[in-house]
NUDRENDREN-945162 format. One record per residue (C-alpha): residue in one letter; residue number from 1; x, y, z. Coordinates in nm, 3 decimals. Layout:
// residues N
[A, NUM, [X, Y, Z]]
...
END
This chain:
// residues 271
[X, 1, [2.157, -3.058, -0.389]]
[X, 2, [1.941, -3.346, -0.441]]
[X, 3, [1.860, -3.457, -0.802]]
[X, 4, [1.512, -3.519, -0.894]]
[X, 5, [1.485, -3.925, -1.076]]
[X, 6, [1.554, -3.876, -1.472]]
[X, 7, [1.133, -3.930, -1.595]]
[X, 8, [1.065, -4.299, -1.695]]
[X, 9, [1.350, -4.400, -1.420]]
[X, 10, [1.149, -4.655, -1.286]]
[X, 11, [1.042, -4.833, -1.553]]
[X, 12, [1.345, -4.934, -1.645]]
[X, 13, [1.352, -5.328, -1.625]]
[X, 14, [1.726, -5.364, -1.538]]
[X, 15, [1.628, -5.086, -1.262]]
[X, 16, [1.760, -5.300, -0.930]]
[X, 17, [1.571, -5.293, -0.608]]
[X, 18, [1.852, -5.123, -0.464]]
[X, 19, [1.823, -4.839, -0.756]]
[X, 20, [1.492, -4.801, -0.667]]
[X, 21, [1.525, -4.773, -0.323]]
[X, 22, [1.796, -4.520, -0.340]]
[X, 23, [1.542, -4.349, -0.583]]
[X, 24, [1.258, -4.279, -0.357]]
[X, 25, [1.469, -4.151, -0.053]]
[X, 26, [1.630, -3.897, -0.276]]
[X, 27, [1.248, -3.808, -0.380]]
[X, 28, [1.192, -3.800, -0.009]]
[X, 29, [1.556, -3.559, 0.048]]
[X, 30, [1.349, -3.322, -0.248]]
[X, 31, [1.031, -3.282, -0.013]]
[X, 32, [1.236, -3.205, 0.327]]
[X, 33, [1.489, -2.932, 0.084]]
[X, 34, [1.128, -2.767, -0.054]]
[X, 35, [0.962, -2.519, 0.184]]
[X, 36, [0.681, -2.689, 0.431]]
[X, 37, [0.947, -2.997, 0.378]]
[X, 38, [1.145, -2.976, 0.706]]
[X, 39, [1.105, -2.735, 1.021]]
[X, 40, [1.269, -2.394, 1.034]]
[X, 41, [1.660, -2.454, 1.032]]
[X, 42, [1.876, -2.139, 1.208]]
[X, 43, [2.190, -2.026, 0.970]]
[X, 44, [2.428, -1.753, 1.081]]
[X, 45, [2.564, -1.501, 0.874]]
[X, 46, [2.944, -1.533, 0.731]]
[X, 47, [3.077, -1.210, 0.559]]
[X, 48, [2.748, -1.106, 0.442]]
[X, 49, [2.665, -1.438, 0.342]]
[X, 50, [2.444, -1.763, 0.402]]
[X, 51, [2.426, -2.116, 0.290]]
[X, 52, [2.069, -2.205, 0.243]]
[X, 53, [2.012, -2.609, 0.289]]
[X, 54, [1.627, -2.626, 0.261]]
[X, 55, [1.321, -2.359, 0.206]]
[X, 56, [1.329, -2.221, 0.539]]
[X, 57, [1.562, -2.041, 0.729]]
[X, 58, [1.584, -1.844, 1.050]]
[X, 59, [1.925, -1.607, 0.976]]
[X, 60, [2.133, -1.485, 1.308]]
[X, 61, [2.392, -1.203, 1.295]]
[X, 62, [2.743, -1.317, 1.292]]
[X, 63, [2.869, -1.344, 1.658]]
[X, 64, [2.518, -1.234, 1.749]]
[X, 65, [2.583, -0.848, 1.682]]
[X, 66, [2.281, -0.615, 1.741]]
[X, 67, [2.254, -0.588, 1.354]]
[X, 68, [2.386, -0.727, 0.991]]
[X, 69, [2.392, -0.723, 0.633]]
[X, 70, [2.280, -1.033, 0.444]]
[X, 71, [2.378, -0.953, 0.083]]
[X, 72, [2.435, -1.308, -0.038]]
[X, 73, [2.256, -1.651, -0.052]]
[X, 74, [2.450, -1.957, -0.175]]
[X, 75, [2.285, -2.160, -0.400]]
[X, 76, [2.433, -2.450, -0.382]]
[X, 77, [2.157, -2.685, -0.242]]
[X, 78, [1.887, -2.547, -0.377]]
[X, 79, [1.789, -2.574, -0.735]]
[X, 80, [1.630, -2.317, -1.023]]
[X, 81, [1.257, -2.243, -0.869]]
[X, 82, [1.350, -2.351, -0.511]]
[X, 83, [1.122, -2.129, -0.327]]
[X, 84, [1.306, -1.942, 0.030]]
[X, 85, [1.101, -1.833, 0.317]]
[X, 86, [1.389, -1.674, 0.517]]
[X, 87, [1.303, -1.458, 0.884]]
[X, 88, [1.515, -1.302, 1.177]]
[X, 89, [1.666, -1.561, 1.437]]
[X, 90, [1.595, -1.281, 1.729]]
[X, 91, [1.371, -0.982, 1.792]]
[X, 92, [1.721, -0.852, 1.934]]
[X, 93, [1.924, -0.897, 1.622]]
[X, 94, [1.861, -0.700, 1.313]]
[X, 95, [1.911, -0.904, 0.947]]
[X, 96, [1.924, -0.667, 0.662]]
[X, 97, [1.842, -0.788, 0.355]]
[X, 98, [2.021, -0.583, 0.079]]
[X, 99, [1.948, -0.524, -0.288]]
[X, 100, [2.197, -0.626, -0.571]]
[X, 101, [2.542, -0.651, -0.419]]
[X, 102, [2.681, -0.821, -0.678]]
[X, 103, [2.770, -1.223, -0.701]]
[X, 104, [2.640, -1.517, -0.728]]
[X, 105, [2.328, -1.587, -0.445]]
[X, 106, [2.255, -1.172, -0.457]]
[X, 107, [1.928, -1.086, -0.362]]
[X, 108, [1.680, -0.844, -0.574]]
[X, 109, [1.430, -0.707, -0.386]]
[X, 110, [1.072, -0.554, -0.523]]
[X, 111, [1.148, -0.197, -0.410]]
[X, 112, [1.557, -0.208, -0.493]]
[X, 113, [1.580, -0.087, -0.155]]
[X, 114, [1.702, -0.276, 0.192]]
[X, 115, [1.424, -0.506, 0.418]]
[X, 116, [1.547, -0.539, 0.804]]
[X, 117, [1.403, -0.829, 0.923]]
[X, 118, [1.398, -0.637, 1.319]]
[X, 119, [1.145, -0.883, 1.427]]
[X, 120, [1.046, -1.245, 1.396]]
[X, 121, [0.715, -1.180, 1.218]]
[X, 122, [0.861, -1.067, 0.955]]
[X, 123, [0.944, -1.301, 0.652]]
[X, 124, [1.078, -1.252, 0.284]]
[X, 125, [0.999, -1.530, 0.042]]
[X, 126, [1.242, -1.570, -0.231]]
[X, 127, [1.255, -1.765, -0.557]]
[X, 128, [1.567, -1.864, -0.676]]
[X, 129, [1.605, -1.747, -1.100]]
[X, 130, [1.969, -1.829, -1.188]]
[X, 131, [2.195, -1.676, -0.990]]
[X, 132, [2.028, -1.465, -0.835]]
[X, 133, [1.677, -1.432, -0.524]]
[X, 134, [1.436, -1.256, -0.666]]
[X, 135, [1.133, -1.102, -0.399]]
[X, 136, [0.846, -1.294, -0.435]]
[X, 137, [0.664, -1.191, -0.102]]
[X, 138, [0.697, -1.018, 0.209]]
[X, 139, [0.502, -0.971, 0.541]]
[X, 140, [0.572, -0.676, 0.799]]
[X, 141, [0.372, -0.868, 1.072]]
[X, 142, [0.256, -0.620, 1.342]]
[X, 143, [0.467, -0.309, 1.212]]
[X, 144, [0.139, -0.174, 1.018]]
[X, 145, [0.320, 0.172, 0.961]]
[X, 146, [0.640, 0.011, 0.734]]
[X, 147, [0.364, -0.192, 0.546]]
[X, 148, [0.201, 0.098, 0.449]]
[X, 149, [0.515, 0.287, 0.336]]
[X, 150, [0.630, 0.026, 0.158]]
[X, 151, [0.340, -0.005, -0.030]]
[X, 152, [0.278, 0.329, -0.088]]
[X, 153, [-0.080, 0.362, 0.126]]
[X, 154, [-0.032, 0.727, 0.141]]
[X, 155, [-0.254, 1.015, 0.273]]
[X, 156, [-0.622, 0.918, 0.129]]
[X, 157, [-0.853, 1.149, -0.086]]
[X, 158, [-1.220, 1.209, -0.080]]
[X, 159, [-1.412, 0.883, 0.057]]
[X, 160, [-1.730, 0.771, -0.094]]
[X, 161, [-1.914, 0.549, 0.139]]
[X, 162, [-2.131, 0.330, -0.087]]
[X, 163, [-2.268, 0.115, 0.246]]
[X, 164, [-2.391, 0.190, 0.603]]
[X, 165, [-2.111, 0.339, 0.816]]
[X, 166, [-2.168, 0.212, 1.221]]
[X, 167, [-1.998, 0.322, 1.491]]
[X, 168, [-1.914, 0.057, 1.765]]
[X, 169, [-2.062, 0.139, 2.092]]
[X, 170, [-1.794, 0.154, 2.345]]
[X, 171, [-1.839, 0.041, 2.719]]
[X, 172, [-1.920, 0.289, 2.958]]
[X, 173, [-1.759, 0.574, 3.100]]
[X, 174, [-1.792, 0.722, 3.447]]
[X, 175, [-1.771, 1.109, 3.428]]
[X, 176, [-1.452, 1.269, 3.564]]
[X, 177, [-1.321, 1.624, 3.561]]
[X, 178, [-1.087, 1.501, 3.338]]
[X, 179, [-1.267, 1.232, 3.151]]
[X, 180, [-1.093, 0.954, 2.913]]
[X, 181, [-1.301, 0.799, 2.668]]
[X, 182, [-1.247, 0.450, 2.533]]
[X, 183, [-1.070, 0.326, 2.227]]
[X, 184, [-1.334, 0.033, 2.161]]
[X, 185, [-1.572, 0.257, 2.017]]
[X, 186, [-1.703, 0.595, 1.912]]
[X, 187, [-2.032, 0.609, 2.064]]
[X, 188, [-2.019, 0.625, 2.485]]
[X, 189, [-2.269, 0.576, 2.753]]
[X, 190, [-2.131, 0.854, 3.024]]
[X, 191, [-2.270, 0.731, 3.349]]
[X, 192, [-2.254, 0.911, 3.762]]
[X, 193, [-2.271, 1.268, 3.813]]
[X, 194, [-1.950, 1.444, 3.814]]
[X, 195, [-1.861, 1.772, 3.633]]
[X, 196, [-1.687, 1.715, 3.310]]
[X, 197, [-1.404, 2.020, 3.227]]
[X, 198, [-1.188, 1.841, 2.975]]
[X, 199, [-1.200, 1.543, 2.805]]
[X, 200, [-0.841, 1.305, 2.682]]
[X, 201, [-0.740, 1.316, 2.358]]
[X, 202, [-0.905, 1.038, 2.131]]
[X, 203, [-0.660, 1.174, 1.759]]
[X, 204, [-0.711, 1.511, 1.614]]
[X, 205, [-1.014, 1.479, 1.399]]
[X, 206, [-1.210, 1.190, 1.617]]
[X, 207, [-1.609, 1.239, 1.615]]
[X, 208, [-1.737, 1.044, 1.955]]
[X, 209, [-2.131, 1.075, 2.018]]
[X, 210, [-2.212, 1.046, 2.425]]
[X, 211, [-2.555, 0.977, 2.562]]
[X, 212, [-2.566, 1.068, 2.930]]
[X, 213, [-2.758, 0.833, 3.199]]
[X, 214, [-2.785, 1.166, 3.471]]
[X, 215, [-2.764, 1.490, 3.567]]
[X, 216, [-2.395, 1.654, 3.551]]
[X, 217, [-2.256, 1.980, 3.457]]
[X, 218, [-2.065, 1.997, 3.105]]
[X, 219, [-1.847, 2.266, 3.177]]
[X, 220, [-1.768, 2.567, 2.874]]
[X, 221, [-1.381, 2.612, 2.812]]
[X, 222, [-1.280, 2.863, 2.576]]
[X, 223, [-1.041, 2.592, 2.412]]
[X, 224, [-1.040, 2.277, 2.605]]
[X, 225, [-1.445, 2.198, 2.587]]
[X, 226, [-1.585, 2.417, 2.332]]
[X, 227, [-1.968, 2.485, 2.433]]
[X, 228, [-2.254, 2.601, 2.227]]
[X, 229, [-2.294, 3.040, 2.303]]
[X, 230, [-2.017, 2.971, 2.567]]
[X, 231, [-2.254, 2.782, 2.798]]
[X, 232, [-2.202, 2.507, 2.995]]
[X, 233, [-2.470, 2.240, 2.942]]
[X, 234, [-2.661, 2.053, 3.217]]
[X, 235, [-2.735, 1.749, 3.130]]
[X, 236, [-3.020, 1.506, 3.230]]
[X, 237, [-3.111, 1.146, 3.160]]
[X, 238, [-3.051, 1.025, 2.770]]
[X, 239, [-2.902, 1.384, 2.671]]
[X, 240, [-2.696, 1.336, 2.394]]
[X, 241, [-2.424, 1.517, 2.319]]
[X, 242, [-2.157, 1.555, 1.937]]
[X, 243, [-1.838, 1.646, 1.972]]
[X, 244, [-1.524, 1.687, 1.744]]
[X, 245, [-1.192, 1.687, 1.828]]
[X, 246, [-1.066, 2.011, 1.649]]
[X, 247, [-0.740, 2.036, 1.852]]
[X, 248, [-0.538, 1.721, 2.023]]
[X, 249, [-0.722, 1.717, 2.371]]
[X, 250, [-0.957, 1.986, 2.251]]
[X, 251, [-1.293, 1.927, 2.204]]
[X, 252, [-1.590, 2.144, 2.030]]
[X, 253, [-1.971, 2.030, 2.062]]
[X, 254, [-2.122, 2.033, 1.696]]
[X, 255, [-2.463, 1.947, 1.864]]
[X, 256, [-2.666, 1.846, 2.157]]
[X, 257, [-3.024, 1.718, 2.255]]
[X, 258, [-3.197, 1.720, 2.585]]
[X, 259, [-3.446, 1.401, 2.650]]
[X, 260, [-3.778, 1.508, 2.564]]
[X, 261, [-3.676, 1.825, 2.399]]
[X, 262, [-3.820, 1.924, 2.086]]
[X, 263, [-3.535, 2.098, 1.927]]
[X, 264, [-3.187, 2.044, 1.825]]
[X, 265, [-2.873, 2.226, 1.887]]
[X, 266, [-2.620, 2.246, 1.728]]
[X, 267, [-2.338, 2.516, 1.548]]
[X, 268, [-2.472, 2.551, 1.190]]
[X, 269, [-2.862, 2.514, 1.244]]
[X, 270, [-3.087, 2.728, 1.468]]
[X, 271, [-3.411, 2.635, 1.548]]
END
């Protein structure tokens, strides 16, 4: 571990050159051991344990097993403060990171509970406080679902939308027996002339409005297309057409409107 110049070091006048020099490189050694310093440097687990040299580390398994534990981070190099931005070596390899296993270099993370690092966009930033890591950050990267547990982003309540609410218009769709709908949007442009009998599932609870660009039959199923009066609708040119998906892969139409028609269908109002 390099030692940062006593304050007033160079001011000295019996400083030599030579001092001076020596000086500056060791202020230079304090840059490359901080993190942005140097570029990532790969250490392999030893008995649960790793030997940190600078502020960021990729960790491999010992003899490149398909998982480890990392309970341990020696602290020898790295001072009181020394930030440690530490990630996976391989997608392949599994680190876990462990809480509190006792020794010098142990690791405290926020939730007291083990981080596997399973993938290489995921990163733990430490902060050395004595002898011990304490948690200051951590990313998940792509794996949305752990982020969310781990922060506790549980099942939402009521919503109060306080701004306008738009729904993306997807591209179009050419009608199918069995018609799939796009994931780009909720709103859907159904074009050619085929029947339509069922439509993919989109996620139970999905609301998708489709405006229709001819004439097709949408055909009544007692469960898999849900029709106004149990009537299969014939569209024409700019019909529009609400559904909700009650049911995964089921679909119910909560209204409908025929170009140029005066009135509006749907399953709560009659006019």
């Amino acid at each position: 571990m390099t030692s940062i110049p006593a304050e007033g070091y160079f001011t000295v006048e019996a400083r030599t050159n030579a001092e001076a020099k020596t000086a500056h490189d060791d202020g230079l050694e304090i840059h490359r051991e901080h993190l942005g310093g140097n570029a990532i440097a790969e250490l392999t687990i030893s008995s649960g344990s790793v030997t940190a040299t600078q502020g960021f580390h990729s960790i491999d398994t010992e003899i490149d097993a398909g998982s480890d534990f990392l309970d341990n981070i020696v602290q020898t190099n790295l001072d009181a403060g020394h930030l440690l931005l530490i990630r996976a070596q391989d997608s392949g390899r599994t680190v876990n990171v462990r809480d509190i296993q006792g020794g010098a270099g142990e690791i405290l993370t926020a939730d007291g509970a083990t981080f596997a690092l399973d993938n290489i966009d995921k990163w733990l930033l430490l902060v050395r406080e004595g002898a011990q890591w304490l948690e200051v950050l951590r990313s998940y990267g792509t794996d949305s679902a752990s982020a969310a547990a781990f922060l506790g982003a549980a099942v939402l309540g009521a919503n109060i939308f306080t701004g306008v609410q738009k729904w993306d218009k997807g591209g179009d769709v050419a009608s199918t027996a069995s018609m799939s709908l796009g994931t780009d949007g909720n709103s859907f442009d159904i074009t050619g002339t085929d029947a339509i009998t069922s439509i993919a599932t989109l996620g139970l609870g999905t609301w998708v409005l489709l405006r229709f660009t001819g004439i097709l039959t949408f055909t009544h199923h007692s469960t898999d297309l849900i029709c106004p009066g149990g009537q299969n609708i014939t569209t024409a040119v700019d019909t529009r057409i609400l559904l909700w998906e009650y049911a995964v892969g089921d679909w119910m139409v909560m209204g409908h409107e025929q170009a140029g028609a005066r009135n509006y269908e749907d399953r709560t109002l009659q006019r």
